[in-house]
C-alpha positions as CSV (number, residue, x, y, z in Angstrom):
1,X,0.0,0.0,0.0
2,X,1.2,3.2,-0.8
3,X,0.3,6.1,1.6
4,X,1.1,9.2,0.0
5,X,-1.1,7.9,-3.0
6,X,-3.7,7.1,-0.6
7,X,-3.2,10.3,1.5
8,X,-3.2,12.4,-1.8
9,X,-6.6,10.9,-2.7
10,X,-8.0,11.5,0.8
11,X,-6.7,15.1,0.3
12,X,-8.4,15.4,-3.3
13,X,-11.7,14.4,-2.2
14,X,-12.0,16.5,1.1
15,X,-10.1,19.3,-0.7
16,X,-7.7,19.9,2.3
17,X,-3.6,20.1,2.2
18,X,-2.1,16.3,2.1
19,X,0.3,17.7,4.6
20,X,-2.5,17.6,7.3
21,X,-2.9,14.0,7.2
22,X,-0.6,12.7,9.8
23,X,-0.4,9.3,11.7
24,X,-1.5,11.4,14.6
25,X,-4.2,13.1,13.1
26,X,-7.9,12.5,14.2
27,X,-9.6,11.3,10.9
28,X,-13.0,13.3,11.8
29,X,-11.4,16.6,12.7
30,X,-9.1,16.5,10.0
31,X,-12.0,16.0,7.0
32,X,-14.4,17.3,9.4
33,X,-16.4,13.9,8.7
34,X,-20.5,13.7,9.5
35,X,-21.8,10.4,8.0
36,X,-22.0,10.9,5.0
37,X,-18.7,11.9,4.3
38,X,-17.6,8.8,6.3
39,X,-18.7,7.0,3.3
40,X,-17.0,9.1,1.2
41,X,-14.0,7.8,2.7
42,X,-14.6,4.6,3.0
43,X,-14.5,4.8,-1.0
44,X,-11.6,6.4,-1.6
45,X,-9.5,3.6,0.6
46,X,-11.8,1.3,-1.3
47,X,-10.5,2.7,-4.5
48,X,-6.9,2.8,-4.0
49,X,-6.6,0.4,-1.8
50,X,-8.8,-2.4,-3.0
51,X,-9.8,-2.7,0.8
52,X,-13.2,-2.1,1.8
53,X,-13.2,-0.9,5.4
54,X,-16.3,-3.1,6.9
55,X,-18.7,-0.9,8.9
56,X,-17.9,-2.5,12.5
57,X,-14.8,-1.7,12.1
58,X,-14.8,2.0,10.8
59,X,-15.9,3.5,14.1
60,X,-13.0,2.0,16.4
61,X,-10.3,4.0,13.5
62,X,-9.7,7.6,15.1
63,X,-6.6,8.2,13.7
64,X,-5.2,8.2,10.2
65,X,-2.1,6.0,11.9
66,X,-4.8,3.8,13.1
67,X,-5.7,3.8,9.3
68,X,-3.1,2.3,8.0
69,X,-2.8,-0.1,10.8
70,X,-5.8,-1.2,9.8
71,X,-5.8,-2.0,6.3
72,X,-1.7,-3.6,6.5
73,X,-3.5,-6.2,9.1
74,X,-6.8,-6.6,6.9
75,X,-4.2,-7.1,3.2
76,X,-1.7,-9.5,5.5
């Protein structure tokens, strides 16, 4: 998985700087998510990534770190 290509398309689709997505960064504050923007998300990673986040699992990933945690456990 490549971050930066996944971070750039984050960035693309929220219009924000890719330079504010950060390991440490919350994902709601940073994209200022409500639920349907949550969606949104969940299709870009699904995009790039080939992953699809499953919906249990979306609500315990605060962080963009947590993130990528998440979908090098879920493609190992």
């Amino acid at each position: 998985m490549d971050i930066q290509e996944l971070n750039n398309a984050i960035a693309a689709e929220f219009e924000i700087d890719a330079s504010v997505i950060t390991p440490d960064a919350s994902i709601k504050e940073t994209l200022e998510l409500d639920s349907l923007s949550l969606l949104d998300l969940v299709a870009v990673v699904g995009k790039v990534t080939g992953i699809r986040v499953k919906g249990a699992d979306v609500v315990h990933i605060v962080t963009f770190g947590a993130l990528y945690e998440y979908l090098e456990n879920v493609r190992n």
